[in-house]
C-alpha positions in Angstrom: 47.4 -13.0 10.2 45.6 -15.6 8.8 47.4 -19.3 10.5 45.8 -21.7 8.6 46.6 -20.0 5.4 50.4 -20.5 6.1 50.1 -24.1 6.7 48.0 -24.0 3.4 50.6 -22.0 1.6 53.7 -24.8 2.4 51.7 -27.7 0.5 51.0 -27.9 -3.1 47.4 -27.3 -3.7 45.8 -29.8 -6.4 43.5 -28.0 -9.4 40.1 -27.2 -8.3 37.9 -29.6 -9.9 35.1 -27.0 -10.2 37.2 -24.9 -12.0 38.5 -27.7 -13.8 35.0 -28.7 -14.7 34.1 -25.0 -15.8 36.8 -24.5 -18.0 36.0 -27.7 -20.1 32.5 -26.6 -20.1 32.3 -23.3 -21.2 35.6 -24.3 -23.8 34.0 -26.6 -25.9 30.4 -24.3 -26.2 32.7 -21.6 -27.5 32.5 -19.9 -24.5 35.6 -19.3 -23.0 38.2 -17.2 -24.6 41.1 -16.9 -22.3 43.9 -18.8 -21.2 44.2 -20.3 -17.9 47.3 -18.0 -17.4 44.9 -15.0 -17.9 42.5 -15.2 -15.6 42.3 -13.2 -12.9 43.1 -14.2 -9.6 40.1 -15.1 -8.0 41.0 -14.0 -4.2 42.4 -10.2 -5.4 39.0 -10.4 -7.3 36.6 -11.9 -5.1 34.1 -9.4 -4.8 33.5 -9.8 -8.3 32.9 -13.4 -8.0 30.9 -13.4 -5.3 27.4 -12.5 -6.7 28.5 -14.5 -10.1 29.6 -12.2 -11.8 30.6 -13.8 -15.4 32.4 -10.8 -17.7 35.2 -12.8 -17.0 34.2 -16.0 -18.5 32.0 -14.8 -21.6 33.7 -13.5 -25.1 31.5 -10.6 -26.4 29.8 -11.1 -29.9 32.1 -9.3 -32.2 36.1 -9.3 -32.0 38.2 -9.5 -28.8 37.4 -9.4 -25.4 40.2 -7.5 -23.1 38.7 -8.1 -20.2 40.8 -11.3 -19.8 44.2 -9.6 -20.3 45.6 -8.1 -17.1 47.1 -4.9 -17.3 47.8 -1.5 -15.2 44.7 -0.5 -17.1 42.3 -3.6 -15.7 42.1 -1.5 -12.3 39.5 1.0 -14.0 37.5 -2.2 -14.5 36.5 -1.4 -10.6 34.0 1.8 -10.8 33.9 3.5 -7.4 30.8 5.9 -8.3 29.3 8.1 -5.8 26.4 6.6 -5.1 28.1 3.9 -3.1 28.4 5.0 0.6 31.5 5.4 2.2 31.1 2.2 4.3 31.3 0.0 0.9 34.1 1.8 0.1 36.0 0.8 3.5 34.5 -2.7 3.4 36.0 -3.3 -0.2 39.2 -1.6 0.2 40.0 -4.2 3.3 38.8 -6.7 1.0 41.7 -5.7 -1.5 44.1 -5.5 1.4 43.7 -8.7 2.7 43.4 -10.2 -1.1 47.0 -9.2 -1.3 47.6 -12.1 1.0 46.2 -14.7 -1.4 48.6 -13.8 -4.5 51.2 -16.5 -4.2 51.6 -18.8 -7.2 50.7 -21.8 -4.6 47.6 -20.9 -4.1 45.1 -22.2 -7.2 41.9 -22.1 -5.0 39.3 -19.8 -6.9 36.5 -21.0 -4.0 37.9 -18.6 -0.5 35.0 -16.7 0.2 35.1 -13.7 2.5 33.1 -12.8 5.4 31.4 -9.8 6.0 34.0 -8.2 7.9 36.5 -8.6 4.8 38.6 -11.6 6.2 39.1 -14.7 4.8 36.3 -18.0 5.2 37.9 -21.1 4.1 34.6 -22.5 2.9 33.8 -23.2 -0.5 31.4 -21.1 -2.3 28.4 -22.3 -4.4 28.7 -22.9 -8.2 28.5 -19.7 -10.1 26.0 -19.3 -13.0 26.4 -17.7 -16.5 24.6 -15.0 -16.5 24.4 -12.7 -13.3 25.2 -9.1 -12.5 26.9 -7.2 -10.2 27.5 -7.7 -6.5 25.1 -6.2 -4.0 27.9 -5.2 -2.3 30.9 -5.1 -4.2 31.7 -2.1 -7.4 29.5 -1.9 -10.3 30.8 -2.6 -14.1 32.3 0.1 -15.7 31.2 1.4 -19.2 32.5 -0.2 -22.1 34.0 1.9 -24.7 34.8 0.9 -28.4 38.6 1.0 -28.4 38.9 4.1 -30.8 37.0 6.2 -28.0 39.4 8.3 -26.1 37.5 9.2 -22.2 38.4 11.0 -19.7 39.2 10.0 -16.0 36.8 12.2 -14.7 33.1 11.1 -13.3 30.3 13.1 -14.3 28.1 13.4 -11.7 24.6 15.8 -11.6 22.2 16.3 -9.0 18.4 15.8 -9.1 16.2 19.0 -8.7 13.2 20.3 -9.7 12.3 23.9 -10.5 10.5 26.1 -7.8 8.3 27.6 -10.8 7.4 26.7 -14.1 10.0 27.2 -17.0 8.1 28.3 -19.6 8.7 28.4 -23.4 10.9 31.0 -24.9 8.8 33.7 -26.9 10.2 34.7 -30.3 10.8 38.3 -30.6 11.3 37.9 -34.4 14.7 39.6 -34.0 16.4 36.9 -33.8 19.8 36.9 -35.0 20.9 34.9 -38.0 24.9 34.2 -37.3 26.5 33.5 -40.4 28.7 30.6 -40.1 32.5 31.4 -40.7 34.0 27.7 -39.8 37.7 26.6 -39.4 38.9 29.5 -42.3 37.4 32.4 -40.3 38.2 31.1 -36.5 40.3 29.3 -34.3 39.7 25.4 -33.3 39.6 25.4 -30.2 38.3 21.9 -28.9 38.2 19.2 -31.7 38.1 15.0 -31.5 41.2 13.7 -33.3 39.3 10.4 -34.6 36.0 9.7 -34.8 34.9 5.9 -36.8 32.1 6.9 -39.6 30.4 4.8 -42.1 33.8 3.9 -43.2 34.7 1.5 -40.6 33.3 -0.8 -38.0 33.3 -1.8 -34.6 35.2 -4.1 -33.7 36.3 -4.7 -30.3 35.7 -2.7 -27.0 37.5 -2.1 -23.1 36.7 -0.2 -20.0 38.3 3.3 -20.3 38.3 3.1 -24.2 41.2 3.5 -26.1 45.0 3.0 -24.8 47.4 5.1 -24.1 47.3 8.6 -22.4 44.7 10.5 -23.1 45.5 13.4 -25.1 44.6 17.4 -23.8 42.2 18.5 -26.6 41.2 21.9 -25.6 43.0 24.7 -26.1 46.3 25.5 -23.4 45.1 28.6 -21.8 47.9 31.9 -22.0 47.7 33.2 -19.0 44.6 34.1 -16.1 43.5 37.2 -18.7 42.8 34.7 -21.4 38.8 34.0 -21.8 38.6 31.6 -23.8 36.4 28.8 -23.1 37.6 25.1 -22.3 35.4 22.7 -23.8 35.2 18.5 -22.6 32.5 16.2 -24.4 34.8 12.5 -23.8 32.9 11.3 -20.7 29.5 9.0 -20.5 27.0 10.2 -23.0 29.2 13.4 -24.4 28.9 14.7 -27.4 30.7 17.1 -29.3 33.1 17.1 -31.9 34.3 20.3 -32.6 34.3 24.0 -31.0 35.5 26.9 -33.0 36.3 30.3 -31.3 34.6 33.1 -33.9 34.9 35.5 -32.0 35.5 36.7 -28.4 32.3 35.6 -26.7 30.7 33.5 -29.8 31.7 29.3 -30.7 30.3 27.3 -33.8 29.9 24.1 -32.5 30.1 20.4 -34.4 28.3 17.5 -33.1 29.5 14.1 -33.6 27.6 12.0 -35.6 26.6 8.3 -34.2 29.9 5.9 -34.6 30.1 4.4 -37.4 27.7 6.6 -39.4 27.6 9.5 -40.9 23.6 10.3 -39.7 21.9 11.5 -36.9 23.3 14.4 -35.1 20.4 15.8 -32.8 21.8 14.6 -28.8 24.3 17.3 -27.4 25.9 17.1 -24.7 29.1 18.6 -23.0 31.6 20.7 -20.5 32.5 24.6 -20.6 34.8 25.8 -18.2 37.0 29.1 -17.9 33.3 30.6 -17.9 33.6 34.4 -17.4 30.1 36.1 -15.4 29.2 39.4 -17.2 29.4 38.3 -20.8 27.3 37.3 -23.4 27.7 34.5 -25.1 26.5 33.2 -27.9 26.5 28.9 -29.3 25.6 28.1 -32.6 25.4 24.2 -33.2 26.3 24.2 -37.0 25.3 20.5 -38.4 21.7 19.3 -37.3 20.3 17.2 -39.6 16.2 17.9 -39.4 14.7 20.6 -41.2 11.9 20.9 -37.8 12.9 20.8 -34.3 10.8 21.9 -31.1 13.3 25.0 -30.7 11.4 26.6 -33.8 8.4 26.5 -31.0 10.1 27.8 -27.5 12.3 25.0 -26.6 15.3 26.3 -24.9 18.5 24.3 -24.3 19.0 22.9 -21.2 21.9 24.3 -18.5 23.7 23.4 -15.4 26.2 25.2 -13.0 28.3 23.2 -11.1 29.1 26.1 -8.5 25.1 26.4 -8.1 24.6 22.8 -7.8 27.2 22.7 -5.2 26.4 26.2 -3.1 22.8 26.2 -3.6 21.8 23.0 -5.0 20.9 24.2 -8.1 20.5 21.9 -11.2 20.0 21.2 -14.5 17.3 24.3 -15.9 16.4 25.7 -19.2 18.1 28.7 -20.2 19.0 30.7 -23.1 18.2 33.8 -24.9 17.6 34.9 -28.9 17.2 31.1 -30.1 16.9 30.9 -33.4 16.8 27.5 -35.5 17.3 27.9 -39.3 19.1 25.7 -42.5 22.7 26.2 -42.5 23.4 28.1 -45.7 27.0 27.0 -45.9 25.6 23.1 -45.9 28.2 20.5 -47.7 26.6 19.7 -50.8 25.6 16.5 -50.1 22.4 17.2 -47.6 21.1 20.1 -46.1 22.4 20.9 -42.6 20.8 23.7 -40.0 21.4 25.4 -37.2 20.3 26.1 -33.7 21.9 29.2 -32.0 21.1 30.6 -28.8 22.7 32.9 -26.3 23.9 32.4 -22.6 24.8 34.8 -19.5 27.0 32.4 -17.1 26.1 33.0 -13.4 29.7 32.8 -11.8 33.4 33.3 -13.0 35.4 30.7 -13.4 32.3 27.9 -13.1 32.0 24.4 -14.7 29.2 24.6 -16.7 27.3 21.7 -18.8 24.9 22.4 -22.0 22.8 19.1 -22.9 19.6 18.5 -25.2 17.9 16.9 -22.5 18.0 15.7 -19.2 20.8 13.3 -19.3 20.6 9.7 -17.8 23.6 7.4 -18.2 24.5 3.6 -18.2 26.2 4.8 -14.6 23.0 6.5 -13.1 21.0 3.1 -13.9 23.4 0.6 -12.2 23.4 3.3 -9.3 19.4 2.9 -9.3 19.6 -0.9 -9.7 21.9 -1.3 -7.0 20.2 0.5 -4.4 17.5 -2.0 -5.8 19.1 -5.4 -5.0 20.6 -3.8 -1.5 17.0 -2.9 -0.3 15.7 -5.9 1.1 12.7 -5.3 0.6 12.3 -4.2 -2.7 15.3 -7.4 -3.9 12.5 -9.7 -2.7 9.7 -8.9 -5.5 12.4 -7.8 -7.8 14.6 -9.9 -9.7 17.6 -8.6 -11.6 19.0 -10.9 -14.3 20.9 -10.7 -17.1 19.2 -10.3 -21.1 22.0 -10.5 -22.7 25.3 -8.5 -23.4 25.9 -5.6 -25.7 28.2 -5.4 -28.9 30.3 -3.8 -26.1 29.7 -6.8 -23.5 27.8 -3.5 -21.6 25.1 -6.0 -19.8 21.5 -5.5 -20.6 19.6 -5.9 -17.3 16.2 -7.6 -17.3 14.2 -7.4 -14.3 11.1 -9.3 -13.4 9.1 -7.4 -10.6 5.8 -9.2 -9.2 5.0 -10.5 -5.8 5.4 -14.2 -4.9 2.0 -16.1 -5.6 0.4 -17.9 -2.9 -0.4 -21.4 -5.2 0.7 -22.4 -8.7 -2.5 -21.8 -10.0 -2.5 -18.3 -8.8 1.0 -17.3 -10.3 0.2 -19.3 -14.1 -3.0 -16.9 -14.0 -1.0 -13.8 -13.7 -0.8 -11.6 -16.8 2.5 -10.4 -18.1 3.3 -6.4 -18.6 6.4 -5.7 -20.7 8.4 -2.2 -20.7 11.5 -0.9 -22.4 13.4 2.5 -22.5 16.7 4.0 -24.4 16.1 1.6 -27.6 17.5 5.4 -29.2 20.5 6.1 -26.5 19.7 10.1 -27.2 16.1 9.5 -26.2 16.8 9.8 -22.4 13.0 11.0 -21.8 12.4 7.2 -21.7 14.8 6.7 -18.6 13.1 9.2 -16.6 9.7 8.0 -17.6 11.0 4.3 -16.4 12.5 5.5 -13.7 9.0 7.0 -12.3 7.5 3.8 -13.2 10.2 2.0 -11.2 10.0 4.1 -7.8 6.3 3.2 -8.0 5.9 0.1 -9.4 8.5 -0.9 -6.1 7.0 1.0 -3.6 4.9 0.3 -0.5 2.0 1.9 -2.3 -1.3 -0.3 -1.6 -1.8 0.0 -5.4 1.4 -0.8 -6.2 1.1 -3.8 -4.1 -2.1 -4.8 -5.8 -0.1 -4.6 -9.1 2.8 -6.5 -7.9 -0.2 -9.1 -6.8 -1.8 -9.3 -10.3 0.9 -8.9 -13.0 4.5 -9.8 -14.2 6.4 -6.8 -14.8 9.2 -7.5 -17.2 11.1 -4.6 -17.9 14.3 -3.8 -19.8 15.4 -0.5 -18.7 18.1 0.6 -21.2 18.1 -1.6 -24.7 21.0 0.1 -26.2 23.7 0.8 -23.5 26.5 0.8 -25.6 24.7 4.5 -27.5 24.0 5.7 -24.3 27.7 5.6 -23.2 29.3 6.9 -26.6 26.6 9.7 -26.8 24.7 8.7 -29.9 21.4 9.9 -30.7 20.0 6.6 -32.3 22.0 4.0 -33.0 24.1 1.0 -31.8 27.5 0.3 -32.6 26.6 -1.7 -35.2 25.6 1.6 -37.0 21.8 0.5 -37.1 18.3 2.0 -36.3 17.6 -0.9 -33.0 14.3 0.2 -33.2 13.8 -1.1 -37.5 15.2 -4.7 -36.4 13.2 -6.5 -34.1 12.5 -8.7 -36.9 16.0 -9.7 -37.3 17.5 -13.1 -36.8 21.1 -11.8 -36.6 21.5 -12.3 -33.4 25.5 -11.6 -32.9 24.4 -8.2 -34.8 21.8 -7.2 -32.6 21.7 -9.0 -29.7 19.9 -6.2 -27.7 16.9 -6.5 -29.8 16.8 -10.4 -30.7 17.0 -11.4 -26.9 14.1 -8.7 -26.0 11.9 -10.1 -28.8 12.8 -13.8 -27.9 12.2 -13.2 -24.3 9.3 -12.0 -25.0 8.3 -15.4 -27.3 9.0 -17.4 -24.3 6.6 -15.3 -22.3 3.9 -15.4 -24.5 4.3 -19.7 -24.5 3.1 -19.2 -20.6 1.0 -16.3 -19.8 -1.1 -13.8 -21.8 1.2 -10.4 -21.9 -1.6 -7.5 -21.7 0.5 -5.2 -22.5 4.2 -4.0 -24.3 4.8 -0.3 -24.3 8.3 1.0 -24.9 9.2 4.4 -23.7 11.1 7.3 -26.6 11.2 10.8 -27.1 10.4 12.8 -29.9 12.1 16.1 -31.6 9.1 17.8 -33.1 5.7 17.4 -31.2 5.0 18.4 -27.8 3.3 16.6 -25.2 3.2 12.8 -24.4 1.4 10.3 -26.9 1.5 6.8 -27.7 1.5 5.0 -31.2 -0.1 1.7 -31.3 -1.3 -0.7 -33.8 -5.3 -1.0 -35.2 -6.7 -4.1 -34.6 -8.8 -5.8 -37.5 -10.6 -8.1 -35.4 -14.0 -6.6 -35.3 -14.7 -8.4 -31.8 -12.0 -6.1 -30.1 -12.8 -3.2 -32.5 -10.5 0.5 -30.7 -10.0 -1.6 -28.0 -6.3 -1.0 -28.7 -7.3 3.1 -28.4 -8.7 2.3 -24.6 -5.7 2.1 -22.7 -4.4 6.0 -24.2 -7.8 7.5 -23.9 -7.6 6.7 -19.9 -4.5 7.7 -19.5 -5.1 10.7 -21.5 -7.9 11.2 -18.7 -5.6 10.6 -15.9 -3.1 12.7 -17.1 -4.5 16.1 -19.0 -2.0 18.3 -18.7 0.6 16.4 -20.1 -0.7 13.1 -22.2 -2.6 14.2 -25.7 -4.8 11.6 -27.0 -5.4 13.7 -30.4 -1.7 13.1 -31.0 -1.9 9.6 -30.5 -1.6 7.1 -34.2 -2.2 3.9 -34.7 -1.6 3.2 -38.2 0.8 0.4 -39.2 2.9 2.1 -41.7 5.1 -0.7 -44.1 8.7 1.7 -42.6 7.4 0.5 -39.2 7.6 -3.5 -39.3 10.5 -3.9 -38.4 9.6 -1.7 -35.0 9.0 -3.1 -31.2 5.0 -1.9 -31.2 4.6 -3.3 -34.6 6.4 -6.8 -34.2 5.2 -7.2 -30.9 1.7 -6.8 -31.8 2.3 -9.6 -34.8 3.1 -11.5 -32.2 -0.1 -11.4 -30.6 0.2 -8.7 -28.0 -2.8 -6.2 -28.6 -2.0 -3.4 -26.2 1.8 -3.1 -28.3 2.8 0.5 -27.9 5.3 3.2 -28.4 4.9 6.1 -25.9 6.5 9.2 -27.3 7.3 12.0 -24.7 8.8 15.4 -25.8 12.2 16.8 -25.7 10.2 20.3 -25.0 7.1 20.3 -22.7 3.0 20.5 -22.6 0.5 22.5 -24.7 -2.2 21.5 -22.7 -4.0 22.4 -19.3 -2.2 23.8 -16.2 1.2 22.9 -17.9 0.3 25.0 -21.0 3.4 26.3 -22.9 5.8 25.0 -20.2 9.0 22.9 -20.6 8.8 19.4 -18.6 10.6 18.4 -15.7 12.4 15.3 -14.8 8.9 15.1 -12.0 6.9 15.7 -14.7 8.4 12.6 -16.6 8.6 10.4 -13.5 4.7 11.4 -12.9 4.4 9.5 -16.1 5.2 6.6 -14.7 3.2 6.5 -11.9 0.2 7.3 -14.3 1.0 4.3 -16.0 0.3 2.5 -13.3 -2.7 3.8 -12.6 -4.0 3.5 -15.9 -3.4 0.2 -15.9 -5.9 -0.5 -12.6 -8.9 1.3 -14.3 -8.1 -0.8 -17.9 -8.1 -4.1 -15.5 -10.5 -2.9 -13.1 -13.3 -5.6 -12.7 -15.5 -3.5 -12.5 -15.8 -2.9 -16.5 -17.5 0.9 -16.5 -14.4 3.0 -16.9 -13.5 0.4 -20.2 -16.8 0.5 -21.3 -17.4 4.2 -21.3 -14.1 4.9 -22.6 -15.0 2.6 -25.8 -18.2 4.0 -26.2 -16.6 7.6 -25.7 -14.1 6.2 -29.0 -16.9 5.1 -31.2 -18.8 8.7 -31.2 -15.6 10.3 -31.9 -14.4 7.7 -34.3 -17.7 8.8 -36.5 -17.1 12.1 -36.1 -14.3 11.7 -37.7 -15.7 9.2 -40.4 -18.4 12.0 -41.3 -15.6 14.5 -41.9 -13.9 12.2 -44.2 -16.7 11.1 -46.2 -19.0 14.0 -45.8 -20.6 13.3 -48.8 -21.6 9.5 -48.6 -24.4 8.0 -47.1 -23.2 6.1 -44.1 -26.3 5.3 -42.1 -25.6 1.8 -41.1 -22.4 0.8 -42.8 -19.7 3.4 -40.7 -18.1 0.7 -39.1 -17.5 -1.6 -41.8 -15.2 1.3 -42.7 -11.2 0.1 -42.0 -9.7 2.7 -39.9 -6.5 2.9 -42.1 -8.8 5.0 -43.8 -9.4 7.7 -41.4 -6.2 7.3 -40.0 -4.1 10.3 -41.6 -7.6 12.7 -40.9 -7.1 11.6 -37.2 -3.7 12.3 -37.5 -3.7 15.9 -38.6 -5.9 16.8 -35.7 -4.2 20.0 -33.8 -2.8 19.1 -30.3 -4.1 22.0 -28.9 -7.8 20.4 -29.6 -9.5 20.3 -26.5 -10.7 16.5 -26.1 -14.6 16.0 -26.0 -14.3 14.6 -22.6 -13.7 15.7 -19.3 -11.1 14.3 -16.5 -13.0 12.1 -14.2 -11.0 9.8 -12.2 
């Protein structure tokens, strides 16, 4: 097939000098793990190579790497997800076929490069760098797992869709039941994860597909077609659950799994039903939560997804669920108090696949789906740059992308400002993806205003800080067992990589441009709405200019952004946070934006759960907020800080009502009102009206 191949094939090829040079290179910087013998052949893995690809080259920062080791189980490492079309499918399977070709021992080139048609170029291909990502066209990386962490082959995959009305809180009857919780002695295990690492151990080492060996069947081995019982499946991207046990014949306690390698922190649920059966009732009582307040105490219902909807009447994820009830746990362990949520559920169809999650899940998988449809557009790949930050504990890569239009002169791109965003710093805070994701779609749309942003600003923005928790299911921590969001301050670099290269990326930025403004995106448990704590500034020349930026988008926003719920007190617990350590770094406009788990007390969207649009609409109005807080034109600003002061000393004359403070009220520090600002009710309508 290929003739000049075979001539090639009948002489003995000397050692690429490139490769010869790499090796040395990236040996004696500590680099390069592997022995020769172990790499893998660069022409049956070209498309990896080709866009420079390096998880072949680099050693992750704790224990081994077995990414250089060849086994049956390296061809996982290849992650055919759905989003790739059926033509990249065809045009990497000839790839493979005609990579065959290249396997004999006498041929030690690494540099054959491919056309587009999938046959072989005998050109050589440029020097590859360090750090890159994924091919435009070739298969993304697939999840790394610590190697304790049995998964399952299967992908999860869930469609977009927005509901046709409003899904509005669930109304406590006060009937509620109270299930009393029986555990192992009073029911049958029927789902339960055979080892989980705690506090008692430590990660150590990590592969695609997790664990060896064949993955055990942990639910239950159905009796026959007349046996109900459910068939429960939490060991795929994000999952959690750790144990199901069958009370009785429509009712399951259910055990979350704490975050690996702790013993904390159970909150994020996530997982599979099937055997589902249509005319019964059924009722779930998650047994361990750890805090005592949670929006289901205030109409938040668990969310719910069908696969038989989402496949005959594209149907997705909703909110569902009857007589919840979220209360202490009266059987706790002793050694802190545990509680409850319990709700009940009317299946739509026999025999479904079903899913129950705390929120809208977004995985590692559904971001490198997003980011390559990114670098194929070519359009959007020109004013958006996807690098590398860093790698995980995992070796999961941390993308960083850099999204501003090319300036015309030197002078015009040193004068741009610098924006920074981040997401999924807490892996079960997966508001913050859909938040980034609106942001995204905007920020690299056709939109005249998004064009004029692109024109004026650096976007750098880290869209998921903590992939390894995102792709174990843990609620908020790393695999090192650590709050991400308490060590920004850290210098342990191999520890917390995630963190440490996002804070020293951002030092770099600061040496060259002023950065206007760092926001990084959560979710919380126990306040509605959206709301965004920042830091006070003592410097009496920008005195609440920090508080301009979430009045306006407060204004642009009403029915979902609360300014009253906004904070901006620097607490001592706090240093070691993003907003906090990024303002001591000089950044003013340092933010966390806080979006709920449940949904809006305010406006149109009163008592009303929020949508994955509503959370994308975010987004957008982030950028728009930012045009009217760098709009030449300085009204909008100056109203705004005008509009501050009066209700700043309104709430000064509250707090001291009984001093005279003609003339001295704003030598008062604001730490001082602070906690009077912060027990303001939500619900408080804002002494302002929307004007846009």
């Amino acid at each position: 097939m290929f003739p000049a191949l075979e001539t090639e094939l009948k002489q003995k090829i000397l050692p690429d000098p490139y490769e010869d040079f790499m090796y040395h290179h990236l040996q004696y910087y500590g680099y390069f793990k592997a022995q020769r013998g172990s790499l893998p052949n660069s022409a049956t893995h070209q498309h990896v190579w080709k866009n420079n690809n390096p998880r072949y080259l680099l050693s992750g920062s704790l224990g081994k790497r077995d990414d250089l080791i060849l086994d049956p189980l390296q061809k996982e490492k290849r992650l055919w997800p759905s989003c790739l079309s059926s033509a990249v499918h065809r045009q990497m399977e000839a790839v493979n076929r005609d990579s065959l070709m290249l396997s004999s021992p006498l041929l030690k080139s690494r540099q054959l490069l491919h056309d587009e048609f999938g046959k072989v170029n005998l050109r050589l291909r440029e020097p590859r760098g360090l750090f890159a990502f994924f091919s435009g066209s070739g298969p993304l990386q697939a999840p790394r797992w610590p190697v304790e962490c049995e998964v399952i082959k299967e992908n999860i995959h869930h469609i977009e869709w927005v509901p046709p009305q409003p899904e509005h809180f669930y109304q406590p009857t006060g009937s509620e039941k109270i299930p009393e919780i029986v555990g192992e002695e009073g029911g049958t295990v029927v789902y339960q994860l055979d080892s989980v690492p705690t506090e008692d151990s430590y990660f150590t080492r990590s592969r695609v597909g997790g664990k060896r060996g064949v993955i055990k069947e942990l639910a239950v081995t159905l009796q026959g077609p007349e046996d109900n019982t459910l068939l429960f499946e939490s060991r795929f991207e994000s999952g959690n659950l750790q144990k199901a046990v069958r009370v009785d014949t429509y009712t399951y306690e259910l055990t979350l799994r704490t975050d690996l390698y702790t013993r904390k922190h159970t909150q994020w649920f996530y997982f599979r039903v099937q055997n589902t059966r249509k005319d019964a009732t059924y009722r779930f009582t998650i047994v361990n939560l750890l805090k005592p307040k949670s929006l289901y105490t205030v109409g938040m219902k668990p969310l719910f997804y069908s696969q038989l909807d989402a496949k005959t009447h594209s149907i997705g994820w909703r909110r569902e669920g009857d007589e919840i009830k979220y209360y202490r746990n009266n059987s706790d362990d002793g050694q802190q108090p545990l509680y409850c949520l319990t709700w009940t559920i009317q299946f739509p169809h026999d025999q479904d696949t079903c899913f129950f999650a705390h929120f809208y899940p977004y995985t590692y998988t559904d971001l490198q789906c997003y980011l390559l449809s990114v670098t194929n557009n070519p359009v959007q790949s020109q004013f958006c740059k996807l690098r590398t930050l860093c790698q995980s504990l995992a070796g999961n890569t941390v993308y960083l992308l850099t999204i501003t239009n090319p300036a015309r002169t030197p002078q015009e791109a040193a004068a741009k400002k610098a924006v920074v965003l981040s997401a999924r710093v807490h892996p079960g805070e997966s508001n913050g993806s859909w938040i980034m994701k609106g942001f995204l779609d905007f920020i690299l749309s056709n939109s005249p205003d998004a064009q004029l942003l692109r024109d004026t600003f650096i976007f750098k923005v880290v869209p998921m800080l903590n992939p390894d928790g995102v792709i174990v299911g843990n609620y908020r921590c790393s695999l090192a067992g650590r709050d991400l969001n308490r060590h920004y301050k850290t210098i342990l670099k191999e520890s917390f990589p995630c963190v440490w290269h996002t804070r020293n990326m951002i030092k770099r930025l600061l040496e060259e441009r002023e950065v206007l403004l760092y926001c990084d995106f959560h979710g919380h448990s126990r306040k509605n709405n959206i709301f965004l704590y920042g830091c006070n500034n003592n410097d009496r020349k920008f005195w609440l200019h920090e508080r301009v930026f979430p009045l306006m988008l407060s204004k642009n926003a009403p029915d979902k952004f609360s300014f009253h719920s906004c904070n901006f007190k620097v607490q001592k617990c706090k240093e070691g946070t993003g907003r906090v350590v990024m303002w001591r770094m000089g950044i003013l406009n340092s933010y966390t934006m806080e979006s709920t788990f449940g949904g809006s007390t305010l406006g149109n969207k009163r008592d009303t759960h929020f949508t994955t649009e509503d959370l994308k609409s975010l987004g957008y109005h982030v950028c728009d907020t930012l045009l009217d807080f760098c709009d030449p034109d300085r009204t909008k600003f100056m109203q705004c800080l005008a509009e501050l002061k009066a209700l700043l000393q309104q709430e000064i004359h509250k707090k001291f009502k009984d001093t005279d403070l003609e003339g001295s009220w704003s030598d008062i520090s604001l730490s001082d009102i602070e906690s009077s600002h912060r027990q303001m009710e939500e619900t408080e309508a804002p002494p302002w009206t929307h004007q846009k």
